[in-house]
C-alpha positions as CSV (number, residue, x, y, z in Angstrom):
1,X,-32.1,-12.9,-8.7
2,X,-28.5,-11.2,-8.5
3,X,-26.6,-10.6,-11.6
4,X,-24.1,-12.9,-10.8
5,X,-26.6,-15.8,-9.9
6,X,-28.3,-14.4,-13.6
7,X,-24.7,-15.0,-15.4
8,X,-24.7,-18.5,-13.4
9,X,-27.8,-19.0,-14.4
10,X,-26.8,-19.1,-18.1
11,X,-23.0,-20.4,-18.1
12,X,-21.9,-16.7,-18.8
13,X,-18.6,-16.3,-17.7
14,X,-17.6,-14.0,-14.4
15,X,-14.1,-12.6,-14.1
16,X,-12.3,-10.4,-11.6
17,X,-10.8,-7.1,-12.3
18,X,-7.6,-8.3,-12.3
19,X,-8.2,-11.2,-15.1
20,X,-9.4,-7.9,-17.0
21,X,-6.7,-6.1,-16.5
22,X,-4.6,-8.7,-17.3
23,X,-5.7,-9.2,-20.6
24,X,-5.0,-5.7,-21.7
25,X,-1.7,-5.6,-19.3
26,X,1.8,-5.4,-21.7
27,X,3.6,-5.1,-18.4
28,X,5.1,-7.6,-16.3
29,X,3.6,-8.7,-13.6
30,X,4.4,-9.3,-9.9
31,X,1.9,-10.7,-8.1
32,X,1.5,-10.7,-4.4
33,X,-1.3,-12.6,-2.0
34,X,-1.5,-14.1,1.5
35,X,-3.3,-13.3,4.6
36,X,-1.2,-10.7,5.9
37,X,1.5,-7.9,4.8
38,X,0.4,-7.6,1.0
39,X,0.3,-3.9,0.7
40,X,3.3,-3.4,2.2
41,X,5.6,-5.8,0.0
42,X,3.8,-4.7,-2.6
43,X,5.0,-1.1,-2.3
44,X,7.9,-2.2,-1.5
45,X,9.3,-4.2,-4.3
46,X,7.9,-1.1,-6.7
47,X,10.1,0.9,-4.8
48,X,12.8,-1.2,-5.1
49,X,12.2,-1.3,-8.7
50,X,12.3,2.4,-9.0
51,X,15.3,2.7,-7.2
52,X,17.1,0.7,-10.3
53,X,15.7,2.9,-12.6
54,X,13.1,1.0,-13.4
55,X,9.4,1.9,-14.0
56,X,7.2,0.3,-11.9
57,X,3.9,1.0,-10.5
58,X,2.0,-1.0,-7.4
59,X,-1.9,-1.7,-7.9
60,X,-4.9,-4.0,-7.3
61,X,-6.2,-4.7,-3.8
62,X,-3.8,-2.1,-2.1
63,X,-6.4,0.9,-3.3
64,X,-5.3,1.1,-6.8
65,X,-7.6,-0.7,-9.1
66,X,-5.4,-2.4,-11.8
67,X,-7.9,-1.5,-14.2
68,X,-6.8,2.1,-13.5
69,X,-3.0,2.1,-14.5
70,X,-3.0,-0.1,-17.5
71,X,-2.8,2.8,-19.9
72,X,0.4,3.4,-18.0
73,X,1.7,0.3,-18.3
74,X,4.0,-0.2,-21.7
75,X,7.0,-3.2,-21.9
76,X,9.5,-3.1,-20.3
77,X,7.4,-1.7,-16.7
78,X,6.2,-3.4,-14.3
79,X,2.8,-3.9,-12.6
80,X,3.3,-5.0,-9.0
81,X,0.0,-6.2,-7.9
82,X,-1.8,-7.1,-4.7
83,X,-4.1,-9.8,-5.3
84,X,-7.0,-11.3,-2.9
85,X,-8.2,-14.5,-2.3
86,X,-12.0,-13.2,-3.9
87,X,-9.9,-11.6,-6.9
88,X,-8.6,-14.9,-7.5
89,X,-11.6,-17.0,-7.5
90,X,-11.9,-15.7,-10.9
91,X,-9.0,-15.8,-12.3
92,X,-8.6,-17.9,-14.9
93,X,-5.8,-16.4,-17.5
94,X,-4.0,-14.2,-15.1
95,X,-0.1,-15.5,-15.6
96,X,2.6,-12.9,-13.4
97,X,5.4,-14.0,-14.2
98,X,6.5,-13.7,-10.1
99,X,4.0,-15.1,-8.0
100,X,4.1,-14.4,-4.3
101,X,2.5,-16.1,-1.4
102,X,3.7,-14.7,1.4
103,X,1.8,-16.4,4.5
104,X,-1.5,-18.4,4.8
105,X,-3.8,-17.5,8.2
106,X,-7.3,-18.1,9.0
107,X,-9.6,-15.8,7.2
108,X,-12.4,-14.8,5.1
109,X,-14.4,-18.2,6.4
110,X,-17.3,-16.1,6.0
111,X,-16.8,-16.4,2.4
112,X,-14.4,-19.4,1.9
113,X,-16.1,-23.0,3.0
114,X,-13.1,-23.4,5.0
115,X,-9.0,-23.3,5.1
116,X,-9.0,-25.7,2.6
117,X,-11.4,-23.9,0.4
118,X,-9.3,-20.5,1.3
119,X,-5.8,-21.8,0.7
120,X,-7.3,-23.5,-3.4
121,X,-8.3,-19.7,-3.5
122,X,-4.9,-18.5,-3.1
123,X,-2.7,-21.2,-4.8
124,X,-4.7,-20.0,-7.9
125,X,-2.2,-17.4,-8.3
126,X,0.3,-20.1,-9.5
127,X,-2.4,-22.4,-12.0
128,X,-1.1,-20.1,-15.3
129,X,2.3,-20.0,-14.7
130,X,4.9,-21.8,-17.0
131,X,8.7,-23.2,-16.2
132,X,9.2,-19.7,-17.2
133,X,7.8,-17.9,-14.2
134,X,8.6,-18.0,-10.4
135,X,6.6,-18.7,-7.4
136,X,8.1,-16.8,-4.0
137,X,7.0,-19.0,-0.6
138,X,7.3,-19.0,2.6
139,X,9.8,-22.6,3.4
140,X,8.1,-22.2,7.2
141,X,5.0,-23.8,6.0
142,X,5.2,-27.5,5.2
143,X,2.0,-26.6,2.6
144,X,3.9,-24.8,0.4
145,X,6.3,-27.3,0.3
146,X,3.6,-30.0,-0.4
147,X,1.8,-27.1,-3.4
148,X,5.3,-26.1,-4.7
149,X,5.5,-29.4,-6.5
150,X,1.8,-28.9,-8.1
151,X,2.6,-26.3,-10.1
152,X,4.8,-25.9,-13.2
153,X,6.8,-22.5,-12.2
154,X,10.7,-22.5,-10.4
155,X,10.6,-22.0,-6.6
156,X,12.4,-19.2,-4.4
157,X,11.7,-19.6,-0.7
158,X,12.0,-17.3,2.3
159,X,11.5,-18.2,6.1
160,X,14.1,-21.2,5.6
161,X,15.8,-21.9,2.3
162,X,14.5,-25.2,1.2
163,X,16.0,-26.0,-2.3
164,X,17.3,-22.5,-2.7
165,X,20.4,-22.7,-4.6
166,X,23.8,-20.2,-4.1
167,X,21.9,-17.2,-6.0
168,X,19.4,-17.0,-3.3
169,X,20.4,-18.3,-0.4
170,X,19.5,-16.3,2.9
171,X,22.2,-16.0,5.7
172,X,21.2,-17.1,8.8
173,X,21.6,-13.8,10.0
174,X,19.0,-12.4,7.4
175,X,16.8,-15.2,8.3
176,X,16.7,-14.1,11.8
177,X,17.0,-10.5,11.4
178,X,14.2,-9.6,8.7
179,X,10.6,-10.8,9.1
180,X,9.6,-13.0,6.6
181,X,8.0,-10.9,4.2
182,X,10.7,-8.4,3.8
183,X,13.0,-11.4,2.7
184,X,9.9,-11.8,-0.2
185,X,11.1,-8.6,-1.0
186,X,14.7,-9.5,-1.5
187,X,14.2,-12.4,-3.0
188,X,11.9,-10.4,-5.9
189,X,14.4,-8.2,-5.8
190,X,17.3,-10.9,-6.8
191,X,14.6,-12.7,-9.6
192,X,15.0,-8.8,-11.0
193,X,18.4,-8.6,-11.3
194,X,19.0,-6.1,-8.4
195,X,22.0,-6.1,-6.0
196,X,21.0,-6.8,-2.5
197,X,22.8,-3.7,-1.1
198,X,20.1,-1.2,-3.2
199,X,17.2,-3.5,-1.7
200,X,18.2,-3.2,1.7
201,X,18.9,0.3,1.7
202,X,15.3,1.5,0.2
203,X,14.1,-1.5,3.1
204,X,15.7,0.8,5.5
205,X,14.2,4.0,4.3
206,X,11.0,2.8,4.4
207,X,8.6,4.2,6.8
208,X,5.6,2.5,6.6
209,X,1.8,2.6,5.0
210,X,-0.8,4.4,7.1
211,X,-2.8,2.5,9.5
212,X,-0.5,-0.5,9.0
213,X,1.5,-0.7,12.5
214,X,2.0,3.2,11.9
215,X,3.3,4.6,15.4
216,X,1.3,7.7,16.1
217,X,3.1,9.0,19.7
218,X,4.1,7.9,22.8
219,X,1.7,9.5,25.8
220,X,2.4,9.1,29.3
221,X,4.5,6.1,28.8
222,X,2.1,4.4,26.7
223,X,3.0,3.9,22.9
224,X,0.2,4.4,20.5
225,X,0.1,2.5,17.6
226,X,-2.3,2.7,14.4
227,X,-3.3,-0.4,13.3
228,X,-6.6,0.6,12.2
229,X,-6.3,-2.1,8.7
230,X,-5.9,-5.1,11.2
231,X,-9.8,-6.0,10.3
232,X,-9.9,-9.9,11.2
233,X,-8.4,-11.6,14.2
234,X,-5.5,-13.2,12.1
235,X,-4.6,-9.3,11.0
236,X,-4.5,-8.2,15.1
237,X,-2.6,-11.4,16.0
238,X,0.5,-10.7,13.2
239,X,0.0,-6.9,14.3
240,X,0.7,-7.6,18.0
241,X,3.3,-10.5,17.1
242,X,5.5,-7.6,15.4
């Protein structure tokens, strides 16, 4: 017997790293999950945070165990932190006080009964939040719109602007200019307090993250592209969708 079917076995409970982490965390705490682009928003709104002078540090599934930089982590800094659907499964305190969900594919079945199963696994991101907090979702997917109203936290959207009110409205220009999880970013970026000009200009700046749609050269006409972290078929679809 495992030691997880021993703990089942006699009602001990089981919790993620990141419910750990949480418990000891003094920071606040963004929190970012979906199918695909987590490690890069992730980086990206701790870099935006940094940028206003802010401290800010970006952990959990992206490499970084949140474990790791709690001792780091004093009020008023932020933990940004990328958070999987298995992470999530046992979760039970963990309460960011920004939620992000920033798209919902078809993955991990080998682990998750099915899309239903996977998309409970994910929403679970939202089940400790207060009216206090803020969820971030994509207004492109009539499910969040459906969820949004399940849960106790205010609502930002990106992808199309739902009930956003003047504060964070996105232009139609933005809307059709960024991809969709780099206006999660701005919209973070806005729950913070930051000017949209300082966003935008460390978006611009930003290169990349290895093996994430990382151009490598371009060989006899042929462009190479690293995409070596596109590990499921709903990763390589987004990748060549770019």
């Amino acid at each position: 017997v495992g030691p997880v079917a021993w703990a089942h076995e006699r009602s001990i409970p089981i919790i993620s790293e990141i419910e750990l982490a949480y418990r000891f965390c003094r920071a606040s705490i963004i929190a970012v999950t979906g199918t695909n682009g987590k490690s890069t928003v992730v980086t990206l709104i701790a870099d935006v945070l940094k940028a206003a002078g802010r401290q800010a540090i970006a952990c959990g599934n992206l490499g970084i165990p949140f474990c790791s930089v709690i001792p780091q982590l004093e009020e008023p800094s932020f933990a940004v932190v990328e958070v999987s659907s298995f992470q999530l499964l046992h979760c039970e305190q963990f309460h960011p006080k920004i939620g992000v969900l920033l798209n919902l594919g078809t993955n991990h079945l080998d682990r998750h009964q099915d899309g239903n199963s996977y998309l409970a696994a994910k929403v679970r991101l939202f089940q400790a939040q207060t009216a206090d907090d803020w969820m971030v979702l994509n207004g492109c997917d009539l499910r969040m719109a459906r969820l949004s109203k399940a849960f106790a936290a205010r609502c930002v959207w990106f992808g199309e602007n739902q009930s956003n009110g003047r504060d964070f409205y996105l232009a139609s220009q933005t809307l059709a200019v960024l991809p969709e999880n780099i206006q999660a970013v701005i919209q973070v970026s806005r729950l913070l307090g930051i000017a949209d000009p300082l966003a935008w200009q460390v978006i611009r700046s930003f290169r990349g993250l290895e093996h994430r749609l990382e151009s490598v050269d371009t060989i006899g006409g042929v462009h190479y592209v690293n995409d070596s972290k596109s590990t499921t078929p709903d990763s390589l679809l987004y990748a060549l969708n770019r």
